[in-house]
C-alpha positions in Angstrom: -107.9 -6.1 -6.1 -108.3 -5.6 -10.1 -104.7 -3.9 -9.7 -103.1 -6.5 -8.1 -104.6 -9.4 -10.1 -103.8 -7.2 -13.4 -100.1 -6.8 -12.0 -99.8 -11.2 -11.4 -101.5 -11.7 -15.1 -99.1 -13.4 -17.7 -99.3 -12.5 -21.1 -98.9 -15.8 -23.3 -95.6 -16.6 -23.8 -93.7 -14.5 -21.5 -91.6 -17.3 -18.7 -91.4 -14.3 -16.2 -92.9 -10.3 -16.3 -90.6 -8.5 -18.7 -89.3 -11.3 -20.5 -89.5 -11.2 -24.2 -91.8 -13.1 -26.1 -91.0 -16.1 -28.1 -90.2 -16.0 -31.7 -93.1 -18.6 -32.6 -91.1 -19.3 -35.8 -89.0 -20.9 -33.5 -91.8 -23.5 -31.9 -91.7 -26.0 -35.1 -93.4 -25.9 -38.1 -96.3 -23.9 -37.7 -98.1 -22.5 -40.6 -96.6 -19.1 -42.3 -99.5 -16.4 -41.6 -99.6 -17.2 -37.5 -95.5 -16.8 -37.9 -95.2 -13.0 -39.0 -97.5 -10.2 -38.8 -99.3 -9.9 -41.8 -97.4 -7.1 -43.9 -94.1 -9.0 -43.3 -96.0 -12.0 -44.6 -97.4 -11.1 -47.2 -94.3 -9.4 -48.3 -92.7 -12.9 -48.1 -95.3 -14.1 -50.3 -94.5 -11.3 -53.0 -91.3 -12.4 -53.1 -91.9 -16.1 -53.1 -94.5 -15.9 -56.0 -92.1 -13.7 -57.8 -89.5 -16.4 -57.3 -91.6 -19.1 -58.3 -92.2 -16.8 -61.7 -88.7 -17.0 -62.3 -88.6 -20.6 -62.0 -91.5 -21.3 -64.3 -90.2 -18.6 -66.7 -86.6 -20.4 -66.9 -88.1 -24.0 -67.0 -86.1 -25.3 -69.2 -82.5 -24.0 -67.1 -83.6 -26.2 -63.9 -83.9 -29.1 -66.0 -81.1 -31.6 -67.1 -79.9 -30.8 -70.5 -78.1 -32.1 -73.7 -77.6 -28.3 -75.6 -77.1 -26.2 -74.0 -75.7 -28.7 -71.6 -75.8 -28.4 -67.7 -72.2 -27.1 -66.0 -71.4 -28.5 -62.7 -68.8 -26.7 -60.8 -67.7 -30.5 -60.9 -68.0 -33.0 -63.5 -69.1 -36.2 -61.0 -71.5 -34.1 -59.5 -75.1 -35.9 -60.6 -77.6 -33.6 -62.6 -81.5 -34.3 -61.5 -84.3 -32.5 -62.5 -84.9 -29.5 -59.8 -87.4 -26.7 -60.6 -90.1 -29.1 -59.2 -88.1 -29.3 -56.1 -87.4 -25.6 -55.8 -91.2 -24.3 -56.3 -91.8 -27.3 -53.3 -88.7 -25.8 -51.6 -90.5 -22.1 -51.9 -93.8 -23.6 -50.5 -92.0 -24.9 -47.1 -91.3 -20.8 -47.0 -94.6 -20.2 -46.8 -95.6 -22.8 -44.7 -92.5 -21.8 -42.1 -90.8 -19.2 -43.1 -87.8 -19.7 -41.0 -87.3 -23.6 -41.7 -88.6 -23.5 -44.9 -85.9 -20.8 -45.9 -83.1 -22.7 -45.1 -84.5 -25.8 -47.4 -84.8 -23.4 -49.9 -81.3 -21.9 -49.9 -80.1 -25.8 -50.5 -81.9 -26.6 -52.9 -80.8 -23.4 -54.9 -77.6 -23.7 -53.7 -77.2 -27.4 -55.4 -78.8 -26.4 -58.3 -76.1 -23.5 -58.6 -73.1 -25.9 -58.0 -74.8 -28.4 -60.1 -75.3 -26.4 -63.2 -73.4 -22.8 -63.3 -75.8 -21.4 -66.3 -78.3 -21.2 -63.1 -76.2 -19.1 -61.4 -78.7 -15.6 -62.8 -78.2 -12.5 -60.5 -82.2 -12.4 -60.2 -82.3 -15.8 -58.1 -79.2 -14.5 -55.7 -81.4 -10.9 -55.4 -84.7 -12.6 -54.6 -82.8 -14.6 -51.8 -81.4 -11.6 -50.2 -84.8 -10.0 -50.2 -86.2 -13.3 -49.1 -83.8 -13.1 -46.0 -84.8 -9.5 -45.1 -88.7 -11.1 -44.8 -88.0 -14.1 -43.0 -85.6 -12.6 -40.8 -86.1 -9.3 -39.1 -82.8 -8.8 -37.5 -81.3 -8.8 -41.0 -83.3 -6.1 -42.4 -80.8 -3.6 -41.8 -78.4 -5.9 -43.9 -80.7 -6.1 -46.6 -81.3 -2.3 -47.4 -77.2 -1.9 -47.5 -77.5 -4.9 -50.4 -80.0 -2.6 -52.0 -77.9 0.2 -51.5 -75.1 -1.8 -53.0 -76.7 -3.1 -55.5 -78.2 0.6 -56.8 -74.6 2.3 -56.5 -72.8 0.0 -58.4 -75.9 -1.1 -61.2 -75.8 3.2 -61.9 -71.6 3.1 -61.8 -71.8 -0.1 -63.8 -73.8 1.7 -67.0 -71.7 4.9 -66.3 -68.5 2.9 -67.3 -70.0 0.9 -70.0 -69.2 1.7 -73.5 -71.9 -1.0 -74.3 -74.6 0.9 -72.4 -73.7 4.5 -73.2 -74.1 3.0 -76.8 -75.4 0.1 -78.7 -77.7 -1.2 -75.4 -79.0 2.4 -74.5 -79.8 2.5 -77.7 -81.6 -0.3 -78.8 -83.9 0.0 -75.7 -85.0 3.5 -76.6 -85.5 2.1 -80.5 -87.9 -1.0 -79.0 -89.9 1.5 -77.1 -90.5 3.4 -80.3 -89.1 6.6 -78.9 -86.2 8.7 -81.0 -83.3 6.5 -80.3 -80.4 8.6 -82.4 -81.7 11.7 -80.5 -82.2 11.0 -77.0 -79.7 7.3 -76.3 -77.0 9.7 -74.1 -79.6 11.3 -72.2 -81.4 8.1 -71.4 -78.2 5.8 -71.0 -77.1 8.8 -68.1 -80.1 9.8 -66.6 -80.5 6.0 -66.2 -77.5 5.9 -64.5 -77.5 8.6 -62.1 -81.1 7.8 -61.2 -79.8 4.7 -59.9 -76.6 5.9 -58.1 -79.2 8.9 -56.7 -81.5 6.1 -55.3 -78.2 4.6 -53.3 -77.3 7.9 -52.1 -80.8 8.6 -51.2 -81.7 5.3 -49.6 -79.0 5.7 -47.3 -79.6 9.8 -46.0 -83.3 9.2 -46.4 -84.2 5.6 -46.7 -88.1 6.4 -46.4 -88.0 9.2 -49.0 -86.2 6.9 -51.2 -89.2 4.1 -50.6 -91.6 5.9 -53.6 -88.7 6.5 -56.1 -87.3 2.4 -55.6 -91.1 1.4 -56.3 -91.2 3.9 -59.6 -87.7 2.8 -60.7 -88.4 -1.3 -60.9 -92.1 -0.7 -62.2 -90.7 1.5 -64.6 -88.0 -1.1 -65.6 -90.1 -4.2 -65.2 -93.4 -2.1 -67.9 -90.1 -1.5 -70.2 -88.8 -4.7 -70.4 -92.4 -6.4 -71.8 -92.9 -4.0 -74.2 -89.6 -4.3 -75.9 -90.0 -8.2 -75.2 -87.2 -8.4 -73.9 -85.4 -11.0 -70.9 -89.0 -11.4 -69.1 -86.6 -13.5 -66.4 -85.9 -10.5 -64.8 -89.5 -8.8 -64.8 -90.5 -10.2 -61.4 -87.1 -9.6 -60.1 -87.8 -5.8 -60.5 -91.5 -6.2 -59.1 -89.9 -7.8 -56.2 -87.6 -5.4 -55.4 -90.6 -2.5 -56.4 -92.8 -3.9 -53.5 -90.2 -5.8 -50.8 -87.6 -3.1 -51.5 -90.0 -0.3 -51.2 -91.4 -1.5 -47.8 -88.0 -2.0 -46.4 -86.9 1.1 -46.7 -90.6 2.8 -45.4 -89.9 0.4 -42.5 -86.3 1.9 -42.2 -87.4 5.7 -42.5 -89.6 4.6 -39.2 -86.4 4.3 -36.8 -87.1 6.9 -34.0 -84.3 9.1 -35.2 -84.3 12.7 -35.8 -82.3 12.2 -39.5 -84.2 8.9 -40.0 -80.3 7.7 -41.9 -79.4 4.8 -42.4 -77.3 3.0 -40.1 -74.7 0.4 -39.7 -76.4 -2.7 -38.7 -75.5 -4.7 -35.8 -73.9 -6.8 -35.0 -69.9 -6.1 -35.4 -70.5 -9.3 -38.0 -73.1 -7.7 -40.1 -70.9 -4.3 -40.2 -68.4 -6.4 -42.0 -70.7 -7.7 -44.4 -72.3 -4.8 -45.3 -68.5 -3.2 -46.2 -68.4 -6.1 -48.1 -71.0 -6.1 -49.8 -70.4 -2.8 -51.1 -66.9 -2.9 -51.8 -66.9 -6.2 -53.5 -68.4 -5.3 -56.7 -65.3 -3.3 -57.3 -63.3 -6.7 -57.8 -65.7 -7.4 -61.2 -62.9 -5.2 -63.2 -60.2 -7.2 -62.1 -61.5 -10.6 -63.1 -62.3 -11.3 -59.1 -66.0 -11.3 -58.6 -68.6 -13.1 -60.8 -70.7 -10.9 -62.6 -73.9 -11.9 -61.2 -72.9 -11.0 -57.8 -71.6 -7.5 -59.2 -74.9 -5.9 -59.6 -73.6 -5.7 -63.6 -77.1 -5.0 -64.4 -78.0 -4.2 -68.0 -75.3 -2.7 -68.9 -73.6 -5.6 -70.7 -70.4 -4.7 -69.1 -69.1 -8.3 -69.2 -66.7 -10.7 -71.1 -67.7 -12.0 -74.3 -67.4 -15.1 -75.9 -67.0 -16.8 -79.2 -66.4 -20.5 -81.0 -64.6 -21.4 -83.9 -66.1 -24.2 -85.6 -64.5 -25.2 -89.3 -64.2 -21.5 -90.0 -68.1 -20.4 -88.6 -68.6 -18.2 -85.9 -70.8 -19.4 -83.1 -71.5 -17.0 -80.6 -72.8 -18.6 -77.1 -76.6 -17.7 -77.1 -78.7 -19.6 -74.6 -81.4 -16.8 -74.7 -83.8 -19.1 -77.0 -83.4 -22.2 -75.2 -83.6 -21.6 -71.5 -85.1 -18.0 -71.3 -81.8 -16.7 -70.0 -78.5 -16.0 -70.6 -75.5 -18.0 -69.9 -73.7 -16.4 -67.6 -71.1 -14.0 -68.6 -68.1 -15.5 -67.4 -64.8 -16.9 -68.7 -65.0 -19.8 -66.4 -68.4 -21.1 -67.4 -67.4 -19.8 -71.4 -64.6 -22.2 -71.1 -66.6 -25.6 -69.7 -69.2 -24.3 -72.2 -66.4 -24.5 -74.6 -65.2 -28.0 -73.5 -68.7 -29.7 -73.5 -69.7 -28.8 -76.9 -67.1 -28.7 -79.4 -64.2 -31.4 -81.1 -60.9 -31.5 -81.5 -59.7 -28.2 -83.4 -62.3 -26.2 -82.3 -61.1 -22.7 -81.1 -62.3 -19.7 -78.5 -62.3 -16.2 -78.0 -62.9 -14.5 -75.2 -62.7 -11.0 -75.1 -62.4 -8.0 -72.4 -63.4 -4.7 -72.5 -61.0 -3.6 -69.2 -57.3 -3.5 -69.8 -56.8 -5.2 -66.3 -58.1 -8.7 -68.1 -56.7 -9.6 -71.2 -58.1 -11.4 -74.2 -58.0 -15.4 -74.0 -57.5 -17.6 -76.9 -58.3 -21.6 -76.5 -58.3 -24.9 -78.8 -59.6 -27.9 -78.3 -57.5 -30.7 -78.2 -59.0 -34.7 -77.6 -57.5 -34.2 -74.0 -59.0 -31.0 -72.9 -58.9 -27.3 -73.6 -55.5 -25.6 -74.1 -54.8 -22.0 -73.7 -52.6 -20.4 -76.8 -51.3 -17.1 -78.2 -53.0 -14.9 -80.5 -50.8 -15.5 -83.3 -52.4 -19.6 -83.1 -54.9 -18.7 -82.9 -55.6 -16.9 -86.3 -53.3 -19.5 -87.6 -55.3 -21.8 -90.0 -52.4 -24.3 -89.6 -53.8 -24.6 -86.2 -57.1 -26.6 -85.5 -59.9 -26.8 -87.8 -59.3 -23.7 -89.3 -58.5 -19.8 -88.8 -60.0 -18.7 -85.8 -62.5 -16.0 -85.6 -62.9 -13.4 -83.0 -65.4 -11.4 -81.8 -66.2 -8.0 -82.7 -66.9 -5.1 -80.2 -70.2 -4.1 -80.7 -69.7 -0.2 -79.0 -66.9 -0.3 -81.7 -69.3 -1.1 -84.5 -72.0 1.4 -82.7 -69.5 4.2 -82.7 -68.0 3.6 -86.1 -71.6 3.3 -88.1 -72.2 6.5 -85.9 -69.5 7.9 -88.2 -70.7 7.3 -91.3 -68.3 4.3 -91.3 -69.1 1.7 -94.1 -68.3 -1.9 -92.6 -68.6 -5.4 -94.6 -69.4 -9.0 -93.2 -69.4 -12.2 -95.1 -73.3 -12.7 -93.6 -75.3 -12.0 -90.7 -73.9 -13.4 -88.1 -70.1 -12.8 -89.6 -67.4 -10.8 -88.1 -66.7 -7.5 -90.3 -63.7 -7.9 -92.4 -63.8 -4.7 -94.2 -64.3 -1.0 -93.6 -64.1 2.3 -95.5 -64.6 5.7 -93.7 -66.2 8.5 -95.3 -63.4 11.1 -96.2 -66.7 13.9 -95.4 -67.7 12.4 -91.8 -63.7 11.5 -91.1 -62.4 12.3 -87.0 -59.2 10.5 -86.6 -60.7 9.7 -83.1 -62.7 7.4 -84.8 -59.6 4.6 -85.7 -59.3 4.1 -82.1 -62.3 1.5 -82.1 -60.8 -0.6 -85.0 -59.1 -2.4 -82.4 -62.6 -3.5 -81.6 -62.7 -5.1 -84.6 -60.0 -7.7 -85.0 -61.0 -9.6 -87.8 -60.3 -6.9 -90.1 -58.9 -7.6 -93.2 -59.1 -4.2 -95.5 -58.9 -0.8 -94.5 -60.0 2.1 -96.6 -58.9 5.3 -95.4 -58.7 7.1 -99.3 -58.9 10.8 -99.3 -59.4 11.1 -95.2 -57.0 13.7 -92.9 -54.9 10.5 -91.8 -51.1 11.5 -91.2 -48.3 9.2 -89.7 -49.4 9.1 -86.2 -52.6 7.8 -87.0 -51.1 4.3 -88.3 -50.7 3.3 -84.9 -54.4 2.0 -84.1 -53.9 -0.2 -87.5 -50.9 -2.2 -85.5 -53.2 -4.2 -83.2 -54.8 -5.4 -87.0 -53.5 -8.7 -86.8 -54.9 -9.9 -89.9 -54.5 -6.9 -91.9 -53.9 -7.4 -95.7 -54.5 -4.2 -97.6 -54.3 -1.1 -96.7 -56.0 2.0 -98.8 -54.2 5.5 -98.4 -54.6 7.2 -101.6 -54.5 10.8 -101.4 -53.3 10.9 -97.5 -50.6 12.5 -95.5 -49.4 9.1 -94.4 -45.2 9.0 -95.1 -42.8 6.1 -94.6 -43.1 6.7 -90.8 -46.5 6.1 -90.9 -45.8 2.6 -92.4 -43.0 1.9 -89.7 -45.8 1.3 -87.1 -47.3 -1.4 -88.6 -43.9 -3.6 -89.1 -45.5 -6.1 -86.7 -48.2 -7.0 -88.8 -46.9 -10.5 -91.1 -50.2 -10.7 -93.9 -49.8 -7.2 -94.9 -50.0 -7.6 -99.4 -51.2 -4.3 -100.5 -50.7 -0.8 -99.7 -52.5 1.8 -101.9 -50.7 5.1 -101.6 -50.9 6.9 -104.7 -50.9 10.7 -104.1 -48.6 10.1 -101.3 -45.4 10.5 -100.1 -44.4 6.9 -99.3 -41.9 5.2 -101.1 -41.6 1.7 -103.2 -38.5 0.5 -100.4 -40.6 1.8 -97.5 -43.7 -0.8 -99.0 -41.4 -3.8 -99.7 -40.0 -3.4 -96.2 -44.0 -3.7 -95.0 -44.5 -6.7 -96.7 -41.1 -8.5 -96.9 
């Protein structure tokens, strides 16, 4: 009897014996801790609160703005105040996760195509992370983003001349640690740490649980003591905690390797490949920056206005929190919003697959010219200015270089290298430094084929190469360059026609 009437029980909502249960996320709004088991939840409230961090940290970037202005994606698209609206949008996630997430993703999602400075790769993370809490079926998905996300963050930095210098650097000098000693060991071991963690999370996702919570404590403790972009600080707790316990949950799967797997659906296969391959396109100019996992390495197009000869670079760090976003797109709107007629732009790129861009601003709009109009001072409001490489200026101080600037925020104009400390290696970053105006090279091991990194000197005017091995050949590779007015060469082998030809 107890058998039979333990065999004809129902178990609360089941339709039939065997059935699977309802998904009581599914039944309407009912309130967050009765929707999940409590780990899941409460890893959904991490991330939320973490969010909600963000938002109050960045106040000022979810607000409408005069300077630095807001950037819609279109100009008749209506600015409103939002960060009130997104923290309400984050409690409907709490409240029901599933319903609640998809308000959520709107309301970011308009904020984003309403103002592109909000478009920070530490909102798009927390989303994703969000996802893999609210929905268990995509947790799978979310460890390859992770996975992603490490691999290309650690092959990012390896490629970086900014982080294997001045960045590494300047981190290790903040945390009061030996910079000058120890920068390439820490920019590397950053680096591989972070590629290891990708490799690891995928052969052994639950081994790699411990080492994801160290890495983004580790990163999160750094940031505050050097004081530096706090925006990201509960980015990194997020992923410490919710990153951690997705991959414990992963290392779970009844499998005798416990690897990670292709998730399933076909669907999600794809977007997994995806989203590990297209990080890739950040080199060619296709994909944004803040969907490239370019993650402290400052791997990213620079920018710079022109303004009645002074240099403005485009800092947003003191006003909202955060940075403007690093690409040429947004530069340019940035560009248009802000400036008058005869106002010029630089921006510059590192890879050779994107070229430099050079803009002025007409009373119609923003018009794209050639390098030669822009240094022009017939041109605009003045000679433009552009902006210096810092890895160039790392390198060449490195070298016992001696650079000048007009003031503190000037480009450098001038440099002298010390004949003692001289590498001819060493001219290959002056092409980092395009504002140059004077070159001292006096008493240094130069010869003829080292002339050839002074040719991309476009405003070159004096040249010092006293006591050199530098011949009339030398000076043949720099027949391009037009302001060229003084060559020193005494103690040389160059001759009085070879000099009149250079500045004819």
């Amino acid at each position: 009897m107890s058998n039979s009437r333990s065999q004809s029980k129902r178990t609360p909502g089941h339709e039939r014996e065997g059935a699977a249960p309802l998904d009581r996320t599914s039944l309407g709004w009912i309130p967050g801790p009765r929707s999940f088991d409590a780990v899941r939840y409460g890893m959904l409230a991490v991330v939320v609160i973490c969010q909600a961090a963000t938002i109050f940290i960045t106040w000022p970037l979810w607000q409408t703005r005069d300077l630095p202005p807001n950037l819609p994606l279109l100009p008749w698209l209506p600015q409103f105040p939002l960060a009130i609206a997104l923290l309400v949008g984050l409690a409907c996630v709490l409240l029901n996760p599933r319903r609640g997430f998809w308000v959520y993703v709107a309301l970011l999602a308009w904020a984003m195509v309403t103002d592109m400075t909000r478009c920070q790769p530490q909102m798009v993370a927390m989303l994703v992370l969000m996802a893999g809490c609210v929905f268990e079926r995509l947790q799978d998905l979310v460890r390859w983003y992770l996975i992603s996300l490490w691999l290309w963050a650690g092959v990012h930095k390896l490629l970086s001349p900014y982080w294997m210098g001045p960045v590494a650097w300047t981190m290790l000098d903040k945390s009061g640690v030996d910079a000058l000693q120890y920068y390439v060991a820490y920019a590397i071991a950053i680096a591989v740490i972070e590629i290891g963690l990708a490799v690891l999370a995928w052969h052994k996702p639950r081994v790699a649980a411990p080492v994801c919570l160290l890495l983004h404590v580790g990163i999160a403790v750094q940031l505050l003591i050097i004081q530096w972009n706090y925006s990201v600080v509960p980015w990194n707790l997020a992923t410490a905690i919710v990153g951690g316990w997705l991959l414990w949950r992963a290392g779970r799967v009844e499998e005798p390797e416990h690897r990670m797997v292709w998730p399933q659906p076909i669907w999600q296969q794809a977007v997994a490949a995806v989203l590990v391959i297209v990080p890739a396109g950040f080199y060619l100019g296709i994909t944004p920056h803040f969907v490239a996992h370019v993650l402290y390495s400052d791997n990213m197009p620079k920018a710079i206005i022109t303004r009645f000869g002074i240099p403005e670079r485009i800092l947003t760090w003191d006003t909202l929190n955060a940075p403007l976003p690093n690409e040429p797109f947004v530069y340019r709107r940035y560009f248009e919003a802000t400036t008058a007629a005869g106002d010029k732009l630089h921006v510059s790129h590192i890879w050779p697959a994107q070229s430099d861009a050079f803009y002025i601003r007409r009373e119609s709009g923003i018009e794209q010219i050639k390098s030669a109009e822009f240094f022009d001072p017939r041109t605009g409001n003045s000679r433009g200015i552009a902006i210096d490489h810092d890895p160039a200026i790392f390198a060449l101080e490195r070298a016992g270089a001696r650079m000048l600037k007009r003031s503190e925020k000037g480009m450098v104009y001038a440099i002298e290298f010390s004949p003692d400390k001289f590498d001819s290696s060493q001219l290959r970053h002056l092409s980092g430094l395009p504002n140059l105006r004077q070159v001292q090279l006096a008493n240094c091991p130069v010869d003829d084929d080292d002339m050839k990194h002074l040719a991309s000197l476009y405003l070159l005017q004096g040249i010092g190469l006293d006591n050199t091995n530098v011949t009339d050949a030398g000076l043949r590779h720099l027949q391009s360059l037009k302001n060229v007015r003084v060559v020193e060469h005494a103690g040389t082998s160059i001759t009085e026609a070879a000099i009149r030809e250079l500045i004819r």
